[in-house]
Residue, then its C-alpha position, 0 to 999 in steps of 0.5 A: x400817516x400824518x400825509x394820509x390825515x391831511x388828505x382826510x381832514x382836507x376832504x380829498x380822501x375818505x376815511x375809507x380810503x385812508x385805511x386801504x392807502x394806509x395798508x398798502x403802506x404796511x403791505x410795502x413795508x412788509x415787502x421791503x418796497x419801503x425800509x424803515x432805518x434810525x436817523x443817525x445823531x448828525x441829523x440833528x445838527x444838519x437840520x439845525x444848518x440848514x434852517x440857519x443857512x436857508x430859513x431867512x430866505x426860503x421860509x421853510x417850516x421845520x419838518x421841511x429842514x428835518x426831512x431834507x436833513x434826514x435825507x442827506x444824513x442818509x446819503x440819497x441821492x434823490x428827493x420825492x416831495x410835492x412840498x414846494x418850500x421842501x423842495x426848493x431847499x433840497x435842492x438848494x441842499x444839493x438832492x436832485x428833485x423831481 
């Protein structure tokens, strides 16, 4: 949801299209296209590392280090960003990117 308000705030997004985007993100979860799962405690500490490990070097903000966390903490094997400083760590990270 916040994704969709940037894309609002920024003007390349009408609010109109930020509630139909926003629905066919409900519809997907509904189908279980998307399943919502509670991130374990360890994810915490994951992101805590990885900002000591790789924040004096690649600059990434801590959502960044919390998302890739969430992801290894999670086991997936893949990880979909268009944030260049969140990808560079997920790589670094061990996640392939595309």
């Amino acid at each position: 949801m916040h994704a969709i308000a940037q894309h609002v705030f920024r003007k390349e997004m009408s609010a109109l299209e930020a509630r139909r985007t926003q629905g066919e993100l409900a519809r997907d979860v509904g189908s279980g296209l998307w399943v919502k799962v509670d991130l374990p405690e360890s994810v915490w500490e994951t992101c805590a590392e990885l900002a000591r490990r790789h924040g004096p070097r690649l600059g990434m903000r801590t959502l960044d280090s919390l998302h890739v966390a969430a992801a290894l903490e999670l086991g997936a094997k893949f990880f979909w960003t268009f944030d260049e400083r969140q990808a560079r760590l997920a790589a670094v990270a061990g996640l392939q990117t595309s």
